[in-house]
Structure formats: C-alpha cells, structure tokens
PAZAPA-4460 file (N, C-alpha, C; in steps of 0.05 Angstrom, whole numbers, plus 32768, in hexadecimal, padded with zeros to 4 digits):
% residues 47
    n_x    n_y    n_z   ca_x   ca_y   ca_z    c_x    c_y    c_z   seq   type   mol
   800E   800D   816A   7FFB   8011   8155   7FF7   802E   814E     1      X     A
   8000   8045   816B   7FFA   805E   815E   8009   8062   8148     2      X     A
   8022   8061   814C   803A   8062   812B   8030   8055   8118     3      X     A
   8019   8046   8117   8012   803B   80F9   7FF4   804B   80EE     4      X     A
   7FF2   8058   80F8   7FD3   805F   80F2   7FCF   8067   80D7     5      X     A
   7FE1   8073   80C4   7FE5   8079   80AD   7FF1   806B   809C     6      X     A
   7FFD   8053   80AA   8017   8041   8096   8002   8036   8087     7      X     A
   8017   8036   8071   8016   801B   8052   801F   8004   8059     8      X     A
   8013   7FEE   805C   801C   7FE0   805E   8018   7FC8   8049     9      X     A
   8029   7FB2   8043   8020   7FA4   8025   802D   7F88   802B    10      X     A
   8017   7F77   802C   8021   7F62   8031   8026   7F42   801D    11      X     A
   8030   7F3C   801A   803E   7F2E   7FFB   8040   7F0A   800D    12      X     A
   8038   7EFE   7FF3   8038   7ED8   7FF7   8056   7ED7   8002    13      X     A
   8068   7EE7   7FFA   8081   7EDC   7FFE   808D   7EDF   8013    14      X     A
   80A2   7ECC   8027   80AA   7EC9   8032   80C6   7EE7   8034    15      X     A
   80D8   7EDE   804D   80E3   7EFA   8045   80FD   7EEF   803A    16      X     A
   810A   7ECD   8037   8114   7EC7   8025   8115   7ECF   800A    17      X     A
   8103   7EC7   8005   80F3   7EC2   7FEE   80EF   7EE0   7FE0    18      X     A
   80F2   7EF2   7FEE   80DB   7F11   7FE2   80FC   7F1F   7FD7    19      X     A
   80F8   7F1C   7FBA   810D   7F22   7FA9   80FD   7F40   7F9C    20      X     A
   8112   7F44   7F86   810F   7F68   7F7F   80EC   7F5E   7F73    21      X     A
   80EB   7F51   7F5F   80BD   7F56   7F59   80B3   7F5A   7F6E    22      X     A
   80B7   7F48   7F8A   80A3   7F4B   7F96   80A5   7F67   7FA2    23      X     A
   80BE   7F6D   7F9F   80BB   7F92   7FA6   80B3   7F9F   7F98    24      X     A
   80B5   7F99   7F84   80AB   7FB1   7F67   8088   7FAE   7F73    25      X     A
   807E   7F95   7F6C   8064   7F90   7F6A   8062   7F9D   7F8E    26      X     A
   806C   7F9C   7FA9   8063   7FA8   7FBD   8068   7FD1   7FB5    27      X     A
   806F   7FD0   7FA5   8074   7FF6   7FA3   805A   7FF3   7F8E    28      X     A
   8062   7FEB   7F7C   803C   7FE3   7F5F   8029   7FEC   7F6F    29      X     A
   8024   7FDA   7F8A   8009   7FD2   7F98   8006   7FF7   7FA5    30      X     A
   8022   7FFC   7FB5   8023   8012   7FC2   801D   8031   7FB0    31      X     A
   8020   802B   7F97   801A   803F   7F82   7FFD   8042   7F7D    32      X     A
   7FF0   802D   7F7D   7FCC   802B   7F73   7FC4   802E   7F8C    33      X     A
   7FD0   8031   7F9C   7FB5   8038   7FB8   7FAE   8059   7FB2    34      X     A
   7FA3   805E   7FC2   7F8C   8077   7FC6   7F93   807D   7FE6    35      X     A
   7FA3   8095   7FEC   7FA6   80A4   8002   7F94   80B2   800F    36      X     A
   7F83   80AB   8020   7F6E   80C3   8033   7F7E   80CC   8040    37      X     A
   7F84   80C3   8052   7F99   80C7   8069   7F84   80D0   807D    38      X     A
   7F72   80BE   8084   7F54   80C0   8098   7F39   80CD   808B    39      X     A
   7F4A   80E0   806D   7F2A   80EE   8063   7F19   80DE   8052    40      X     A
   7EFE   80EE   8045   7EEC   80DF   8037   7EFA   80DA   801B    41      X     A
   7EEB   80D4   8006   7EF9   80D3   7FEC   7EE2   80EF   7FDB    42      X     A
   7EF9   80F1   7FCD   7EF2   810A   7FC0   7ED6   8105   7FAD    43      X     A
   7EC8   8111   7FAA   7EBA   810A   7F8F   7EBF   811B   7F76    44      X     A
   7EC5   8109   7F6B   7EBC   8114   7F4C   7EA1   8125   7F37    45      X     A
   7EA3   8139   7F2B   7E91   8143   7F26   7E88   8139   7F0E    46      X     A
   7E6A   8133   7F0C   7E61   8127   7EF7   7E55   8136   7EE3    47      X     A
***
C-alpha cells in the first residue's frame, strides 16, 4: 500500500474482457477531471 499512496486509480463496470478502447478513453476522461493535491489543501480562489 506504501507504492500506492498517490496512485490514480479508476475503476469501470467493465469486466477486463469486456473493457474495450471507450472504456479507456472514458478511464483517461475520468483521469483528466480529477484535481491533484498530492496530500495538500485546495487552493482558494480569490473573490
């Protein structure tokens, strides 16, 4: 578990038969809209 403390991980309905090129596109999609701390706070925005 120490090697994962930072991993992305993305987990999809599909089987690993089954997990054709969408469900990869849509697992990199998902991997694109996250938000990286990498353990820190989130930034704030100035209003």
């Amino acid at each position: 578990m120490w090697q994962a403390a930072y991993s992305e991980l993305v987990f999809v309905p599909q089987h690993w038969p089954d997990f054709d090129k969408a469900a990869l596109e849509g697992a990199i999609a998902e991997f694109g809209r996250r938000e990286r701390r990498f353990g820190g706070l989130v930034a704030k925005t100035a209003s």
